[in-house]
Structure formats: structure tokens, C-alpha cells
N, C-alpha and C positions, 0 to 999 in steps of 0.2 A: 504493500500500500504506500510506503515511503518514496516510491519509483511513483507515483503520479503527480502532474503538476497540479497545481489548484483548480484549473478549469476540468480537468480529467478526475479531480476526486468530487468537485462537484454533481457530476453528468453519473459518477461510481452510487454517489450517495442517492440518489434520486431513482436509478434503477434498484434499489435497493427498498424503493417505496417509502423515503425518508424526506422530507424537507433539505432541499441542497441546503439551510441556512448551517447545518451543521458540519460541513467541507468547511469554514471558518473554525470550531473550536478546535476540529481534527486534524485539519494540517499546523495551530498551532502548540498541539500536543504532541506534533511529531517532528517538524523541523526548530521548531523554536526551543521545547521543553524538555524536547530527544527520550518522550518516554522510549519505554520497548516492550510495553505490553496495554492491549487494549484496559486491560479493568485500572491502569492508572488515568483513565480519564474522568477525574470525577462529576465535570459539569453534562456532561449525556447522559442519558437513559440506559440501565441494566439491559434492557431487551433491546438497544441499538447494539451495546457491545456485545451482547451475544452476537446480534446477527454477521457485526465485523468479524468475529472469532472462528465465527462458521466459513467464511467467504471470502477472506484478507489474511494475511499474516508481515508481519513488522520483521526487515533485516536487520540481523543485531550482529554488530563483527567484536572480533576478538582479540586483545592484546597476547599474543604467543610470547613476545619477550621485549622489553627496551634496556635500551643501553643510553647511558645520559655520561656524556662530553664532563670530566672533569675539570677541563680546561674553560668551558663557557657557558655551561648547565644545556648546551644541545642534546636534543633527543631524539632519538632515531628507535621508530616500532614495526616491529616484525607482527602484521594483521592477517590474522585466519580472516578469510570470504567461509558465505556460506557452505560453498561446496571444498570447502578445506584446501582450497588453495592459499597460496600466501602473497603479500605485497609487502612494502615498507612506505611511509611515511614519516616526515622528519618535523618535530617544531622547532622553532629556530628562535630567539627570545632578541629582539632588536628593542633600543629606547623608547621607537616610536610605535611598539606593542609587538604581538607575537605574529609568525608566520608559519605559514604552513604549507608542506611540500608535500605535492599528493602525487598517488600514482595513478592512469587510467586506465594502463593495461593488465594482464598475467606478464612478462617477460616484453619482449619487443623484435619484430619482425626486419629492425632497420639495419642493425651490424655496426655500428660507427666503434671501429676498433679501441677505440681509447674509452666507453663504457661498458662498465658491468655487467650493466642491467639488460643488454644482450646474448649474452655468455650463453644462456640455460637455454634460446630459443621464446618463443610463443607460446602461451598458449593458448588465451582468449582475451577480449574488450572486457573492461567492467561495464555492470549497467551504472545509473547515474545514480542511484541510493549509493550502491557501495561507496563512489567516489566523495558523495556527501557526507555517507556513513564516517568515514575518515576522521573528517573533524568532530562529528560528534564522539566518535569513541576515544581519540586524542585528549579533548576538551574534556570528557570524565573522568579518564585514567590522571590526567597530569591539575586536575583544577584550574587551568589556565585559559582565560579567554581567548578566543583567535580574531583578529582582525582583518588579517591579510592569507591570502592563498597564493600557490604559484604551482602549476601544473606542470610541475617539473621533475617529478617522481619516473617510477617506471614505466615504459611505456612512449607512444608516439600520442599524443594529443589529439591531432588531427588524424588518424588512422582509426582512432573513435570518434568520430566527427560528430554524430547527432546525439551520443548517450554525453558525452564532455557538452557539448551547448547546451542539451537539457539539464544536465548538471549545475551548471555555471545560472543557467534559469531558477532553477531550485534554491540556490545559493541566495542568488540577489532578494527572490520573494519579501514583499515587505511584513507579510505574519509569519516568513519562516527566519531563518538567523538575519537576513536583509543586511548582506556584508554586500556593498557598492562594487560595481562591477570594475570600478578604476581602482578599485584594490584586488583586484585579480589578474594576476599575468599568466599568459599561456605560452609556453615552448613546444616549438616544430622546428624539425630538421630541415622544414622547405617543400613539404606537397604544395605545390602551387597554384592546384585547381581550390583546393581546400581552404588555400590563404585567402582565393577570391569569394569564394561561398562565405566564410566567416565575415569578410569585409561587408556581405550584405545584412548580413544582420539585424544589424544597429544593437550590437552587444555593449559597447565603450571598454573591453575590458584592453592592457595591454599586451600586445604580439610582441613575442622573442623571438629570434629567428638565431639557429645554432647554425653559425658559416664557418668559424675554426678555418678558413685560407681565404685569399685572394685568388686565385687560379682555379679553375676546373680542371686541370690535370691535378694537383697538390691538393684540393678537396675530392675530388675517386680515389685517392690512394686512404684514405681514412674513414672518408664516408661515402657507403655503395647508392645513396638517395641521389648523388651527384651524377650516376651515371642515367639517371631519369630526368633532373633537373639541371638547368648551368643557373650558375648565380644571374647571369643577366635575366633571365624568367624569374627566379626570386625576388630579384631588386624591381623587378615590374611589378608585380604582383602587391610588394611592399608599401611603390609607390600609389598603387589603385585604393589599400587600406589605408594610406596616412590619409587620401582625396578624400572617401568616403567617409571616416570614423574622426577627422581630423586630430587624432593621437600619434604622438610618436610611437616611433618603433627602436627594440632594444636590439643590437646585437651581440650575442654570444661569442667569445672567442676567444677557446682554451688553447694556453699556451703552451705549445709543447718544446721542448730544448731540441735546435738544431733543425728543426720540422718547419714553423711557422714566426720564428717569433724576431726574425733580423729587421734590420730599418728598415729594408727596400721591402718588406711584407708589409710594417708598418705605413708606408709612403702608401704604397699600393692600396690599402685599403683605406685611407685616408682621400684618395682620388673617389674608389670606386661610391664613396657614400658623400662625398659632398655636396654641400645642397640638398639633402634629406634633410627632416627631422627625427633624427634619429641620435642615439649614444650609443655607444662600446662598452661595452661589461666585458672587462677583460679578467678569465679566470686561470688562476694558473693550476694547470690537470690535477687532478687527481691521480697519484701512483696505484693500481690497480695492480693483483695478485696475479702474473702470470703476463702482465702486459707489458710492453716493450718501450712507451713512453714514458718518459723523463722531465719532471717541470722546472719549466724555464726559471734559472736562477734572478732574484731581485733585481739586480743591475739591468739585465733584459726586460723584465716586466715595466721598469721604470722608464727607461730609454724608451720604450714601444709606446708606454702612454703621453710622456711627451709626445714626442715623433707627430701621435696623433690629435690630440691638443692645439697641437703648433699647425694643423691643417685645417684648424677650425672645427673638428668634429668632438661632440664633447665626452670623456671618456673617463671611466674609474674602471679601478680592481677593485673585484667581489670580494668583501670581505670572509675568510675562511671561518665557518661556525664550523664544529665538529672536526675539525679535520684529523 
């Protein structure tokens, strides 16, 4: 029942021989209050909740384990899905409130060698409860309010295109937690058809786009999406959603030692985005168990931000939670 949007639990309740006025107390006992059982609704009727009990059932996910960041109180949870598969999700604890990093797939179909979370393979999309689920079981386990989301978890974002929108729909609802959709950032590798379907929307949330090179020969060699899209089709694509959404766009770009990260990349990518509205999040890799990248030592991250600063484009390093 937690997978329907308000207009869909309205039309639910009413086939159900109910007064739709009760789709208001029930999606706020579900997305706002995050019970996880009908008979915690007290302001409805015994023989409503029956009939939900007989006909509906409520997704409840599971903390399997966290590990909390010594170093910055980060938190990273390993979550049972119903059918006992697992996912991770991270809260992140920033000045300006907490954030939260979801995932929206089982594993990811994309391969970009320098992540993890492709290793295992695929195995399915979440629906958009789970994805919501996330923060509500986050938000019980840790007591911590969430403000901000980033779709940056396992998985391709847009490869679940309609269950992540309806998610992110779910999300903003003003009787469910009603977190602003400019507090929700979404990461893709670059389906380009997908960038422009999102761009119709009129969601306002912000696009991250993972480009990690300047070159389409030097983005195939790390990432296989490149041999589908060239960055000129993404930077078009980019350009259709700043047109339409008038939001900036972020771009991702992990630095890897010896791979990506010299002046002339910086230069070059400092060309390729000028005149966007756009910023560089420059992150320096993550070492991964078994992988072959190397991150680029401070002197390089810093020269690169410069470099790219100095072109006009405006640029910070991600700050490392958890690392």
C-alpha cells in the first residue's frame, strides 16, 4: 500500500466502498508517521482496518547491520528488501542537516570499473516504497531527521526511470515527509534519452551527471555506458534540462592517479563545460578491494581545481564522510 501515490490510494480506498476522504489520514500514517502496521492507525475505523488487513499489506525493511564512521559519526546500512535481498544506504551528518544516500537498484547493470556496486552483477529495480522505505527505516534505526536525499546509492537511477520518479513523487508529497525536491539530487552515468524524459517532468530536483574524463576514448576505457553515449549527446541532453528545469547541473569527477587527473584533462574539461550552468564535484576515488585505481594524490586534486576555477567553471572537492 506504501507503493501508491495519493491519487492511487485515493481511487484504492473508494473501490474498497470507503469514502476517499480517508486516502488523507492513511497516506499520513504511512509516509509521514512511517507506521508499519494497519491497527497503528488510530483515527479510522476497526472494520476499515480490517478490510486494509485483508486486501493491502505495508513494506517494512530491515537493518541486517551498520557500521558508523569513527572518524565523522557516518553511517552506512546493510537493508534486507522484502524478498531478502540486500542494498546499502549511507546517512551522512552535514551542519546544514543530515543526508541520505539511497540505492535504487539490486546491484547495477553499468560496469564502470572503479565501482563496487557493480562487482556482484544485477539483479532487479527497486519499487519506489523500498526506495522511500530507506529513509524511513534509516530515520528509526538512527533517530535522526533527514532533510536531504541523493540517489547515489547502488544502482543506475535512471535504468529505474518510472519507480525513482515515483519515488522522488512520494518523497516531495506535502502529507507524506514533503522533503523539496531541490533537496534531492539524482546521479546517472548518462542515458541520454532518460536525461531528456526527466527534463520533462517539471520535477526541480538536481541532475549529477558521472563523466570521470574529457574524451570518449578515456571515458570507454572505465565506463562501458560511453560506448552507447559520447559526452557530446550528454552535454546536449544536459543542456535541454538546464532550458527546461532552469537548474544547474552537477558534474561528477573521480579522480583517478595517472588516469584523469593532469592539467590538460583539467583544461579540457574546463573548455568542454563553459558556459553551462553547471559545477564540478571533484571526488577523489575511492580504493576498492580488488581494483586497480589509485587516488589522485592532494597536490593533483588541488592543481585540477584550480586549473578549473581559473576557466571560470565553478568547482569543489567532495568532502570524504566515511571514508
Amino acid at each position: 500500500i506504501n507503493e501508491l501515490t495519493f491519487e492511487e490510494l485515493e481511487k484504492f480506498i473508494e473501490e474498497l466502498g470507503e469514502k476517499k476522504f480517508h486516502a488523507k489520514q492513511i497516506f499520513k500514517w504511512l509516509h509521514r508517521v512511517e507506521v508499519t502496521s494497519f491497527d497503528e492507525m488510530t483515527d479510522i475505523s476497526k472494520a476499515l482496518r480490517e478490510k486494509l488487513e485483508e486486501k493491502a499489506y505495508i513494506i517494512e525493511l530491515k537493518v541486517i547491520e551498520c557500521q558508523t564512521s569513527k572518524k565523522d559519526g557516518t553511517m552506512k546500512f546493510l537493508i534486507e528488501l522484502p524478498d531478502h535481498n540486500a542494498i546499502e544506504s549511507v546517512l551522512m551528518k552535514y551542519h546544514h542537516g543530515n543526508t541520505i544516500c539511497v540505492s535504487s537498484q539490486v546491484g547495477c547493470k553499468m560496469g564502470c570499473k572503479f565501482c563496487a556496486s557493480t562487482k556482484e552483477g544485477w539483479v532487479r529495480s527497486l519499487y519506489a516504497s523500498e526506495i522511500e522505505g530507506q529513509l524511513h527505516t534509516v530515520e528509526k534505526y538512527s533517530g535522526e531527521k533527514i532533510s536531504n536525499i541523493v540517489y547515489m546509492g547502488i544502482g543506475e537511477p535512471l535504468d529505474n526511470y518510472d519507480n525513482v520518479v515515483k519515488s522522488i513523487r512520494l518523497i516531495n508529497y506535502p502529507l507524506g515527509l514533503n522533503i523539496g525536491a531541490r533537496h534531492i539530487s539524482l546521479s546517472t552515468c548518462g542515458l541520454v534519452p532518460n536525461i531528456y524524459k526527466l527534463a520533462q517532468e517539471n520535477i526541480q530536483c538536481t541532475l549529477s551527471i558521472s563523466l570521470h574524463a574529457v574524451t570518449d576514448e578515456k571515458r570507454r576505457q572505465t565506463m562501458p555506458i560511453a560506448n552507447k553515449y559520447t559526452i557530446k549527446e550528454i552535454l546536449d541532453a544536459c543542456k535541454e534540462y538546464i532550458r527546461l528545469t532552469g537548474r544547474r547541473i552537477s558534474f561528477e569527477y573521480a579522480l583517478i592517479y595517472g588516469q584523469n587527473d593532469s592539467k590538460e584533462d583539467a583544461l579540457a574539461l574546463g573548455k568542454l563545460l563553459r558556459g553551462m550552468i553547471a559545477h564540478v564535484n571533484l571526488i577523489p576515488v575511492n580504493e576498492i578491494k580488488n581494483g586497480i585505481y589509485k587516488k589522485a594524490p592532494e597536490d593533483h586534486i588541488q592543481a585540477f581545481m584550480d586549473t578549473l576555477n581559473s576557466c571560470g567553471v565553478v568547482t569543489t572537492v567532495r568532502r570524504e564522510l566515511g571514508s
